[in-house]
N, C-alpha and C positions, 0 to 999 in steps of 0.2 A: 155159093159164090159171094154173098154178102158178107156172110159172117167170115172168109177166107180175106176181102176186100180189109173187114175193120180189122182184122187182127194185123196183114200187113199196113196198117194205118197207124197203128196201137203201136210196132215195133219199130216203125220207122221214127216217131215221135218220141219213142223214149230213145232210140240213139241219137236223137237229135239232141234232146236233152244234155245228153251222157256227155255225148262231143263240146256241148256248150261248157259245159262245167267242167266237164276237165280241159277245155281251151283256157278257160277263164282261172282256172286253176294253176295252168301253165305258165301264163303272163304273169299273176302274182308271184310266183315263184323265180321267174328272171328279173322282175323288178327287184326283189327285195335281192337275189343274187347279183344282181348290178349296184344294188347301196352297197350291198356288203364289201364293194371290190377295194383293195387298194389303190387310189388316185396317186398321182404324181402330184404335189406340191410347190407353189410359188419358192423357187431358189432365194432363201433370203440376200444371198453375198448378188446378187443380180443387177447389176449396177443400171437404172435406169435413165439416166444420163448421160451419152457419152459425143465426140465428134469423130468423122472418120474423112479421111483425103486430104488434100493439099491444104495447107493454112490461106493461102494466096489466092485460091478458087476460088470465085464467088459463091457464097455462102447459103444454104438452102435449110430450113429451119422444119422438120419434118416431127409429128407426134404422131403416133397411137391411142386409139381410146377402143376399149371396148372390154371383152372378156381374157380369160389365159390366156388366147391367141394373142392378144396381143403386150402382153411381158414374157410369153415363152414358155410357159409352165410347161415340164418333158424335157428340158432341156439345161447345158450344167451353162454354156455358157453364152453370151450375148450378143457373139456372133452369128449363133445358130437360131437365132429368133428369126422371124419374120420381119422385124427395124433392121434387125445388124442384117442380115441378108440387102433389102432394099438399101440401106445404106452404104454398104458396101457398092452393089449395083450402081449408084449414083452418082457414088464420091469415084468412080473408076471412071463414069461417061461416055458419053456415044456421039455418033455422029449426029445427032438431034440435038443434046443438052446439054455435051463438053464437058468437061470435069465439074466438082462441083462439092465443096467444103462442105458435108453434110451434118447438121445439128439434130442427132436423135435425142427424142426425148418419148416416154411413156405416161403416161394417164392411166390406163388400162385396170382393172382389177378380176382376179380370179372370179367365177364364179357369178359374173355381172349378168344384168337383165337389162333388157333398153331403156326398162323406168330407170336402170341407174345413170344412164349418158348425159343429165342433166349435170350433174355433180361434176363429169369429168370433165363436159365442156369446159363449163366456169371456170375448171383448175389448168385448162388447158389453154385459155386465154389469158391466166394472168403473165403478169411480165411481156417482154417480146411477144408478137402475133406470129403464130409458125405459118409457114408457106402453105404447106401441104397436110392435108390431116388422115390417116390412113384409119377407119373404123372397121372392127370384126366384132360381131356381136351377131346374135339369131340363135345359137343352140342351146344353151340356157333355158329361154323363150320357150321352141318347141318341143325339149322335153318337159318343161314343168307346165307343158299345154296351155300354156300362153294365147290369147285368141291374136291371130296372124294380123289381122288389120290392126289391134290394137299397140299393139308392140311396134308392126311398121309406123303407125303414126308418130311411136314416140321417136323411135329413130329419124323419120323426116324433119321433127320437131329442132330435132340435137341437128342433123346437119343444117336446116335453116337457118340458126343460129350461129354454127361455124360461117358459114355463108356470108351472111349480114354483116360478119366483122371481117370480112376479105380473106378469108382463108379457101381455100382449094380443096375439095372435098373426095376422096375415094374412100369406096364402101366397098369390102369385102360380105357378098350372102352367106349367109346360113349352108355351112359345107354338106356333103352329103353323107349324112348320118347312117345313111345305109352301109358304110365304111366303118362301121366304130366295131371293132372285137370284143370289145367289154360288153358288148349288148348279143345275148343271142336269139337266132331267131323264135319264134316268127316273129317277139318283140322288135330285131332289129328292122324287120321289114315296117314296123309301123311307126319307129323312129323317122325312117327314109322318108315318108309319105307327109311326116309332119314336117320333117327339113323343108322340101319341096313347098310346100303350102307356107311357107313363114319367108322359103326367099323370096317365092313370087309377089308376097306382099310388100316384101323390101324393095323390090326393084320397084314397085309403083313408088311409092312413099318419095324413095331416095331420088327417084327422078322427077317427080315434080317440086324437091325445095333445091332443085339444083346442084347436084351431084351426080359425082359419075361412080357405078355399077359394075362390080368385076363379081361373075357368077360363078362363085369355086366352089360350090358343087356342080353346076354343067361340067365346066373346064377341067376342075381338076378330081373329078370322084372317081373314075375309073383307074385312073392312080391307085390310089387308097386303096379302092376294090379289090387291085390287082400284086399289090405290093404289101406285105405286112409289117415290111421295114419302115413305111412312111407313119407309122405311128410309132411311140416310145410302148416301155414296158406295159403299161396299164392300159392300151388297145382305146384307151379315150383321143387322150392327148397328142397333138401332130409328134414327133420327132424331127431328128434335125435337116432331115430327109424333107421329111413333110411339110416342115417349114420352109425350104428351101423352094420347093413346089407350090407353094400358097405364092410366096415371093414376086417367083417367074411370071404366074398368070397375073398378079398386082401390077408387076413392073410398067408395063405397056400404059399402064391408065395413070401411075405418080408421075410417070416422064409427061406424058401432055400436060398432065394438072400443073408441072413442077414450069411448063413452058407458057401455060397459061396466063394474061396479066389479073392479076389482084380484084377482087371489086365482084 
């Protein structure tokens, strides 16, 4: 019975093994199959400047700052962003906000990390002060395993400073990466888990320097999940769909921000 006992001990340890090493062998190979993928590219002619609505509305001076989400990368044109959608939204009005001459403008850059939001603040305060600042940023962060509190700090950093200069702050979380087709599993499941851990650090962050929280990965991942039209070709990046959906769940938190006074 003993010598029965170690041998099932002996086999179970080397499929343990087995299992480990070719799990670990698995992952290496969807990583480097995830470098290898073709991405969607920043659309140069993507004009990131533009206004939308009545000249005569009162005027509402709205930026972007953070990663592709927010210049559109996946997409040809600047209606289909997350700004031109929300701007549109805006500059249409509602029974809360009324019409509303909206001044889009982007900061944003492909590919960003929260260490880079310092940069975009700055460039986002010169000239006129915008109203409203819309931040996407977090996936970046938690795929290149970014440690969560650290990244949230810097992001609190960035919106405290939009803050202090009277600007009106919503933050888009870290979407839910368990959505992304370019990643397959079981890698994509441990994409999910890192999203998850990087929003929840944003939402602390972003709400103690005074800002408001729209959680699209709660909100809008089942979307995603559910539809593989809300992404473009390369299974990363939203589409116009996707973008449109990021939008929707933003809109409810730029309208108060946009109704909020200054300061």
């Amino acid at each position: 019975m003993a010598g029965l006992n170690a041998r099932i001990g002996k086999a179970a340890a080397t499929g343990l093994l087995a299992g480990t090493v070719g799990g670990a062998a698995l992952l290496v190979g969807e990583i480097l199959a995830a470098k290898a993928r073709r991405y969607a590219k920043p659309t140069m002619g993507l004009a990131l400047r533009t206004s939308m609505g009545r000249v005569s509305a009162p005027p509402l001076r709205l930026v972007l700052l953070g990663d592709s989400a927010a210049i559109g990368v996946g997409v040809e044109w600047l209606s289909e962003t997350v700004g031109g959608h929300l701007a549109r939204l805006l500059a249409e009005g509602s029974a809360e906000v009324g019409e509303r001459h909206v001044l889009l403008s982007s900061v944003g850059v492909a590919g960003s990390r929260s260490s880079d939001l310092a940069t975009q603040v700055a460039r986002a305060l010169l000239g006129e002060r915008p109203d409203v600042a819309v931040v996407l940023i977090g996936a970046h962060d938690a795929t290149s395993l970014r440690s969560p509190e650290e990244s949230a700090a810097q992001l609190g950093t960035a919106v405290r400073r939009l803050r202090e200069a009277g600007v009106r702050v919503v933050v888009g979380t870290c979407p839910d990466l368990g959505a992304l087709r370019a990643i397959a599993p079981p890698l994509r499941q441990i994409a999910a888990v890192l999203g998850r851990r990087m929003a929840k650090a944003q939402v602390k962050a972003v709400t103690a320097a005074g800002g408001s929280v729209v959680q699209l990965g709660d909100e809008t991942g089942a979307v995603f999940r559910a539809d593989a039209g809300t992404l473009c070709y390369d299974g990363f990046h939203p589409s116009a769909d996707g973008y449109r959906v990021w939008a929707h769940a933003l809109y409810p938190a730029v309208v108060k921000a946009a109704m909020t006074p200054a300061g």
